[in-house]
C-alpha positions as CSV (number, residue, x, y, z in Angstrom):
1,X,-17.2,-1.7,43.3
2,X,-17.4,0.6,40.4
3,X,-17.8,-1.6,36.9
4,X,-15.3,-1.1,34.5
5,X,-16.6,1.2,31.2
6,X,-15.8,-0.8,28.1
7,X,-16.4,-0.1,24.7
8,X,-17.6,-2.5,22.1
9,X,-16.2,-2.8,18.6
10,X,-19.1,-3.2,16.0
11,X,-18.1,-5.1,12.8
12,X,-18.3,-1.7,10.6
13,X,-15.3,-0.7,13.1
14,X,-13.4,-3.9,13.2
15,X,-13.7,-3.5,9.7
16,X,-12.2,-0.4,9.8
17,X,-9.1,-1.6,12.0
18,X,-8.3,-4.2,9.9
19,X,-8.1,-1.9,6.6
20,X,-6.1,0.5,8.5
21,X,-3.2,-2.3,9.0
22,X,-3.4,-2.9,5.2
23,X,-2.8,-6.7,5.4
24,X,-2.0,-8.2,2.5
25,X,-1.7,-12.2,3.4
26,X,-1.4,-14.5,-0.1
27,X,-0.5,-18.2,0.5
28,X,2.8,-19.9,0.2
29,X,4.5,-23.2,-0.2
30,X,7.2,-22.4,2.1
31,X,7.2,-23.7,5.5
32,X,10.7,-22.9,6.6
33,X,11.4,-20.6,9.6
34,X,8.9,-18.4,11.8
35,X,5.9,-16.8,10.5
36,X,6.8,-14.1,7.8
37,X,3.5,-12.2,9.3
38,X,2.7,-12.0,13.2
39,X,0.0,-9.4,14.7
40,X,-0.5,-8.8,17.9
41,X,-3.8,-7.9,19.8
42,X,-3.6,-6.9,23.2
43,X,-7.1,-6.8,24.5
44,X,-8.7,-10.0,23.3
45,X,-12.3,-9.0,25.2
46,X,-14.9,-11.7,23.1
47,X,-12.8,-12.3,19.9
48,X,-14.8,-10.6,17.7
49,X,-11.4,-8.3,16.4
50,X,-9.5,-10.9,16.7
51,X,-11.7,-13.0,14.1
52,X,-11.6,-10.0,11.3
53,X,-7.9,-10.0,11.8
54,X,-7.5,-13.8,11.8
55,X,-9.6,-13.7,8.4
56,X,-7.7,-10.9,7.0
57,X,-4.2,-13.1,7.5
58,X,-6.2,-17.0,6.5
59,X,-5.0,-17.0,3.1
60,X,-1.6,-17.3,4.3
61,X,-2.5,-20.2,5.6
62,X,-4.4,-21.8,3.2
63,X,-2.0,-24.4,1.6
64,X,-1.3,-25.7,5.1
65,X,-3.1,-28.8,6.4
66,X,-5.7,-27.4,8.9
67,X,-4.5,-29.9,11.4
68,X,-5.1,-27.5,14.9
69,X,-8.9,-27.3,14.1
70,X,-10.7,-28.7,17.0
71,X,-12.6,-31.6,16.2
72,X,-16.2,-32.1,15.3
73,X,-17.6,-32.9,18.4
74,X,-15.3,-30.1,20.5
75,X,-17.4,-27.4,18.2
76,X,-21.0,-29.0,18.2
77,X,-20.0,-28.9,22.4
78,X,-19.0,-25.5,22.1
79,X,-22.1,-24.5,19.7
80,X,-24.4,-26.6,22.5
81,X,-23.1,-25.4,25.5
82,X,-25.4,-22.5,27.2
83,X,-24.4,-18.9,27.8
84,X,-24.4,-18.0,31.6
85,X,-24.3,-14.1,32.6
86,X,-22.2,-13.6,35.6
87,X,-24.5,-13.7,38.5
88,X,-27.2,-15.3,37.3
89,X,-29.5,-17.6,38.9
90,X,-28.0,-21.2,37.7
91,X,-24.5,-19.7,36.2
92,X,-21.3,-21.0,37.1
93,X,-20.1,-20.8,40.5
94,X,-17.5,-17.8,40.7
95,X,-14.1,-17.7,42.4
96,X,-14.8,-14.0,43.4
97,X,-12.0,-12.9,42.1
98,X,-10.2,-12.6,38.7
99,X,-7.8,-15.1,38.2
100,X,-4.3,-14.7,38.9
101,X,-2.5,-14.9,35.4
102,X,1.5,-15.1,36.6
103,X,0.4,-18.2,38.3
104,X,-1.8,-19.7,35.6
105,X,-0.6,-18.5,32.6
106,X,-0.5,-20.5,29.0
107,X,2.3,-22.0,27.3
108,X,5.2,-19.9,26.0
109,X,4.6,-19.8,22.6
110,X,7.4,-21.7,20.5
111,X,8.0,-19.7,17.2
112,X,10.6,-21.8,15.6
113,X,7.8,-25.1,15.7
114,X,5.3,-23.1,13.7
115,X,5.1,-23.7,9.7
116,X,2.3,-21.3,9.7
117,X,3.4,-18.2,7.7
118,X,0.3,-15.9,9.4
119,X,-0.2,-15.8,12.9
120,X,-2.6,-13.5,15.0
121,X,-1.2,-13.4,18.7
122,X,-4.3,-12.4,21.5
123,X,-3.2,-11.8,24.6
124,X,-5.7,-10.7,27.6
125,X,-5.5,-10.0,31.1
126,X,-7.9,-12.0,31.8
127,X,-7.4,-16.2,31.2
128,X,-11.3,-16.6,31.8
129,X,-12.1,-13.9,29.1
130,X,-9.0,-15.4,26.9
131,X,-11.0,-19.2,27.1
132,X,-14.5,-17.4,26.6
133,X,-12.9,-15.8,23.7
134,X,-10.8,-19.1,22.1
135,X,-14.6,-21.2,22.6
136,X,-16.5,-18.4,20.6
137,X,-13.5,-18.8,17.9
138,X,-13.8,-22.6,17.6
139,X,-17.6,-22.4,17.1
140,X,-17.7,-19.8,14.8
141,X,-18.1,-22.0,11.0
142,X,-16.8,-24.7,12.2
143,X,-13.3,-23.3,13.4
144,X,-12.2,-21.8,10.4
145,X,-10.1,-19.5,11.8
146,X,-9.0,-21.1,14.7
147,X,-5.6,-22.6,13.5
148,X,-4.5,-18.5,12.1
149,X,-4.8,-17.1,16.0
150,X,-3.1,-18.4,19.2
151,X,-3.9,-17.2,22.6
152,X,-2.3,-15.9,25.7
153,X,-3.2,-14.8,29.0
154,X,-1.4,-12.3,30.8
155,X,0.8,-8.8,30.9
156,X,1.6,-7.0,27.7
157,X,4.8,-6.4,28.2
158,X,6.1,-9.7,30.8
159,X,5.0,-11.5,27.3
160,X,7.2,-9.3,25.2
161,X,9.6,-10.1,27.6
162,X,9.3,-13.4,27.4
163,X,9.0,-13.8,23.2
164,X,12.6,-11.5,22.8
165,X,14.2,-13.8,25.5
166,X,13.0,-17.2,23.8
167,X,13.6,-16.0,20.0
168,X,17.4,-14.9,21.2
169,X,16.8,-11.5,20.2
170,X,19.4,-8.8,20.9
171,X,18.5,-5.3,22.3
172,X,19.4,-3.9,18.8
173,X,17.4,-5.9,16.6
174,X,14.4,-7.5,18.6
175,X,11.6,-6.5,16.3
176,X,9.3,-9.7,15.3
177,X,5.9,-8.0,14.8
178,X,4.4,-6.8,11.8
179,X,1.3,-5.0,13.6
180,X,0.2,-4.4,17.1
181,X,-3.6,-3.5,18.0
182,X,-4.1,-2.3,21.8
183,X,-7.5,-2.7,22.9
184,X,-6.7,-2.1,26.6
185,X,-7.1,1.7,28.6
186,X,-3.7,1.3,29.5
187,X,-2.0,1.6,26.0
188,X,0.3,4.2,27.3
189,X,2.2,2.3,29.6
190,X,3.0,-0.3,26.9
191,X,3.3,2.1,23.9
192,X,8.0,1.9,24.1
193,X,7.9,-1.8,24.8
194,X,5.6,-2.2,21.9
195,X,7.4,0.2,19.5
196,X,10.4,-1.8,20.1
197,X,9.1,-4.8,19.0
198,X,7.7,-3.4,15.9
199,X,8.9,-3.7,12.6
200,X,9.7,-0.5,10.2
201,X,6.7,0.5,8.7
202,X,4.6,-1.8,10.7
203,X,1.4,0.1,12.5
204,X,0.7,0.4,16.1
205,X,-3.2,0.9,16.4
206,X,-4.6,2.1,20.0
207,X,-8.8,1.7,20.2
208,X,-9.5,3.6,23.0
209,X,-12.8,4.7,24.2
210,X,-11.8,8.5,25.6
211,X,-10.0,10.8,23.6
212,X,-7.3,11.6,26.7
213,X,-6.2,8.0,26.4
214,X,-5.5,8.9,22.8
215,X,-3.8,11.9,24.0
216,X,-1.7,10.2,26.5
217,X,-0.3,8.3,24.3
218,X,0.9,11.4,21.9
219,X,3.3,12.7,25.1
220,X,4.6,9.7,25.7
221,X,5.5,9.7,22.1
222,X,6.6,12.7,22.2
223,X,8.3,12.8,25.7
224,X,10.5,9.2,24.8
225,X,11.2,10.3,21.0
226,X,10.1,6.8,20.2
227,X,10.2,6.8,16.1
228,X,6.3,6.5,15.6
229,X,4.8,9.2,13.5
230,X,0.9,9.8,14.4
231,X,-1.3,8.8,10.9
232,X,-4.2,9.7,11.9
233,X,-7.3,9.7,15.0
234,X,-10.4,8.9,14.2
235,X,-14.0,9.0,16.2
236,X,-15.9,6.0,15.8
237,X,-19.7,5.9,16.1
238,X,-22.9,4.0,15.1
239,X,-23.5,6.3,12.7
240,X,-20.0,7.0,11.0
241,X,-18.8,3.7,8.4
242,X,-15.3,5.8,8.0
243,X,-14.5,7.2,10.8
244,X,-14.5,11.1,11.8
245,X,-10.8,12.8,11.5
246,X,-9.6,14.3,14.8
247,X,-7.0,16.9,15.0
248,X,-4.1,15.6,18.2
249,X,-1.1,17.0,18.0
250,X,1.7,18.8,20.1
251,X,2.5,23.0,19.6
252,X,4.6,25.4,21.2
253,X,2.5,28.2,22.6
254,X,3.4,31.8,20.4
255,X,3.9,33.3,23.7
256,X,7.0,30.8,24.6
257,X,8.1,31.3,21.2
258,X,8.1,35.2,21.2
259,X,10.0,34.8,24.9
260,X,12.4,32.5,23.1
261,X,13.3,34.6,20.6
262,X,13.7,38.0,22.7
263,X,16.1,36.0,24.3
264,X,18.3,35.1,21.8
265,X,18.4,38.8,21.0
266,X,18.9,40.0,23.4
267,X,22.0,37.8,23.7
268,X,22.8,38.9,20.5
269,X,23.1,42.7,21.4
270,X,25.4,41.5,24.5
271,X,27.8,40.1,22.7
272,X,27.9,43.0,19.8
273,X,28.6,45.5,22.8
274,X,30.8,43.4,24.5
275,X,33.1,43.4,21.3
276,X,32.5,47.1,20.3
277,X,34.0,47.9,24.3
278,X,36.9,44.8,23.9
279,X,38.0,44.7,20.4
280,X,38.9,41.1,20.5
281,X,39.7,39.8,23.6
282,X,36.3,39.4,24.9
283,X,34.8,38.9,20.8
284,X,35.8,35.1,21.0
285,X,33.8,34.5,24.5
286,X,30.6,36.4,22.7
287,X,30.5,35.1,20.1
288,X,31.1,31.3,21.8
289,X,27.9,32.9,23.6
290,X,25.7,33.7,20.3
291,X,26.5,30.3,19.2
292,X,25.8,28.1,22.7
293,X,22.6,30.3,22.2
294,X,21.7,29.2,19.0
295,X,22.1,25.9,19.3
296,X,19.7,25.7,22.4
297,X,16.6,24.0,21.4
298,X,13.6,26.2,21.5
299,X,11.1,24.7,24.1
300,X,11.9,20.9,23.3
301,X,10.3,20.0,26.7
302,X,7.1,18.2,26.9
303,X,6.6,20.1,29.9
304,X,5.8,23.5,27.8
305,X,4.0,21.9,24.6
306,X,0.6,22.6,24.5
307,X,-2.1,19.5,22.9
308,X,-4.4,20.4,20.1
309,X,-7.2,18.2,20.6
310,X,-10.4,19.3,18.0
311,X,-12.8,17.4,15.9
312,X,-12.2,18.5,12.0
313,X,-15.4,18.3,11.2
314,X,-18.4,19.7,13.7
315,X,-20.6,17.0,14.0
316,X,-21.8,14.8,17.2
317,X,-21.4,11.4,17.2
318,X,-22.8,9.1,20.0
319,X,-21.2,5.9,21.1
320,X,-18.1,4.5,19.7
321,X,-14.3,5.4,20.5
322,X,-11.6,6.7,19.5
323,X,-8.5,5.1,17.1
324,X,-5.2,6.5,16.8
325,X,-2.8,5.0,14.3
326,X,1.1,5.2,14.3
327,X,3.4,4.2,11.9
328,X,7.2,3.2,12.6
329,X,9.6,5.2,11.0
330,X,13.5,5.3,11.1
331,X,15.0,8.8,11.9
């Protein structure tokens, strides 16, 4: 069985991730109606994004009473208990298999409940790694964080699904998220349900630890016409605190172009000759032809773009990933 390749996020990059998104969480009074400011991660892994975000979004929480904290004794359990590694002599007994999540998934989670103004939704594939993830949370100081984040197990987009069909929301205004982080190889198959779900102006941020994943997701883009506008890809490593700028985008080949072009003229030049021979007759039908000819875009098929894939600046970085940010834009 070949292990799956995953890629860790260090705090300098979580760091980095959550600056990005630009949260700017300030507490309220105001209790009235669902969250103002939900994130979703899809990917939870070991929490350890998911506690940056959850501390980027606590202030909007803070005038609330923190009454979801687990108790004293549930974090001094959780602080005592020992770490097994998976296969070890005297670990935990394993099913063999991973579990099966459309059977033995978590509550729905109920939106119109929730008087907190700042939530961080975590969803993994995994509900073992989703419960390793929520016991780290409630140990780490005491469970500060644990009331801002509420977990879920299962699919991506079976629980964006689910959260349009239990808010009511109608095809043409379903968007309830203010961010969306995918930490998952996958991101392309997600990337329309996501942007659909996504408020204007609200960032969809893909961690990914090959640069064709990134890639992927720039034709699918490109191929839907979803309205996300590429900000930037960056190349994370131990040894780079910002990030190094990647160049991804999609080009027409000049060859296409210059083929394009030669055809339009000479389409041109048949219709000039076909009303110097006419006078009139046949002048409407060419120029009716000049004009369809116009009109036809010029190599708007993914099919014949080209990807520009090239670091800006020519340094090697070991370890790390790769992080492509998109912003949602109305066009």
């Amino acid at each position: 069985m070949t292990p799956r390749i995953v890629t860790p996020i260090y705090p300098v990059d979580a760091n980095l991730i959550v600056s990005l998104l630009d949260i700017h969480a300030s507490p309220s009074p105001s209790t009235h109606g669902p969250p103002s400011l939900e994130i979703l991660e899809a990917g939870t892994g070991h929490g350890g994004l998911t506690l940056y975000l959850a501390k980027a979004v606590h202030a909007a929480n803070a005038l609330r009473p923190n009454t979801n904290n687990p108790s004293s004794k549930a974090v001094e359990d959780c602080q005592s208990a020992p770490l097994f590694k998976i296969g070890a002599p005297g670990s935990p007994r394993s099913s063999g298999r991973e579990d099966d999540l459309n059977s033995r998934s978590k509550p729905s989670y109920e939106h119109s409940s929730d008087d907190r103004q700042a939530v961080i939704h975590t969803l993994d594939v995994s509900l073992k790694h989703s419960k390793h993830a929520e016991q780290i949370v409630k140990g780490f100081r005491q469970g500060l964080y644990f009331n801002d984040i509420v977990f879920h197990a299962g699919d991506i987009s079976g629980w964006i699904d689910e959260q349009v069909s239990n808010r009511g929301l109608g095809p043409d205004a379903k968007a309830f998220l203010s961010h969306i982080v995918l930490d998952m190889p996958s991101s392309f198959h997600h990337v329309e349900k996501a942007a659909s779900v996504l408020h204007t102006n609200g960032n969809l941020v893909a961690f990914n630890p090959s640069i064709t994943q990134i890639i992927s997701i720039v034709k699918i883009v490109k191929q839907l016409n979803l309205p996300l506008v590429l900000d930037s890809v960056l190349e994370l490593g131990l040894n780079v605190s910002g990030g190094k700028d990647w160049d991804v985008r999609t080009v027409t080949p000049r060859a296409l172009t210059r083929k394009a072009k030669d055809t339009i003229r000479e389409d041109d030049a048949s219709g000039d000759a076909d009303k110097d021979l006419n006078d009139g007759a046949v002048a409407d039908s060419a120029g009716a032809s000049t004009a369809e000819g116009d009109n036809q875009p010029i190599h708007d098929q993914v099919s014949e773009m080209e990807i520009v894939c090239r670091p800006k600046v020519g340094y090697r970085v070991a370890g790390g990933g790769f992080l492509g940010v998109w912003k949602k834009m109305k066009y």
